[in-house]
N, C-alpha and C positions, 0 to 999 in steps of 0.2 A: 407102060407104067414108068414113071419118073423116079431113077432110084430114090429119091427122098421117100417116097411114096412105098419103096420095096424095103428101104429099113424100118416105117413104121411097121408095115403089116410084119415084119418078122420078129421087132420087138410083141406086138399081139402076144405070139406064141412063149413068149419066156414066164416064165411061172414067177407070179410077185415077190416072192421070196429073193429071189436074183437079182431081181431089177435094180438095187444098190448097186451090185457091183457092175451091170453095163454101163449104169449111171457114169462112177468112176471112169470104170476106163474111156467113153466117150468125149467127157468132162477134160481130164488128164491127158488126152492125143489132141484134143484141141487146144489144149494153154498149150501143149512143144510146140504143137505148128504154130501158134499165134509169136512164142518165144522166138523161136527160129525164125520166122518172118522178121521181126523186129530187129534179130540182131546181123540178119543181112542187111538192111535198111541201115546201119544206123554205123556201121565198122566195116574195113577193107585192110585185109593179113596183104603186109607191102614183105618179100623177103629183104632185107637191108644187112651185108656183112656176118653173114651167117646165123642168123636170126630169125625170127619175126615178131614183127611189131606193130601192133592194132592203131591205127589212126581214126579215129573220128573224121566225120566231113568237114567241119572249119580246119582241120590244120593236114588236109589233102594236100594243100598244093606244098607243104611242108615233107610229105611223103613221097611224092612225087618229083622233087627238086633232090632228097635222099637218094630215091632210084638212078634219075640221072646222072647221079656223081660218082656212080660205081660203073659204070661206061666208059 
């Protein structure tokens, strides 16, 4: 059986009255993970002089020109 398959049959079992809140919480761990996906895609923590400082990918090579000048 395909867990997919194993979390419906066990949702079956939860009494209606509950169902709001697995609602929730299933709802709510998928927007973090969706969050968290997004904000590894999207920013890179460069240390720079005691610090850190979130670069975006257009000014990468800004960050990285940073790192090499503390070498």
């Amino acid at each position: 059986m395909l867990l997919h398959e194993q979390i419906i049959e066990e949702i079956k079992h939860i009494p209606a009255e509950k169902l709001a809140e697995v609602y929730d919480l299933i709802h709510y761990f998928r927007l973090g993970l969706q969050r968290e996906k997004e904000q590894q895609n999207t920013a890179r923590t460069y240390p720079l002089r005691g610090t850190k400082i979130r670069y975006s990918e257009p000014t990468e090579s800004v960050a990285l020109n940073d790192w090499e000048s503390l070498r």
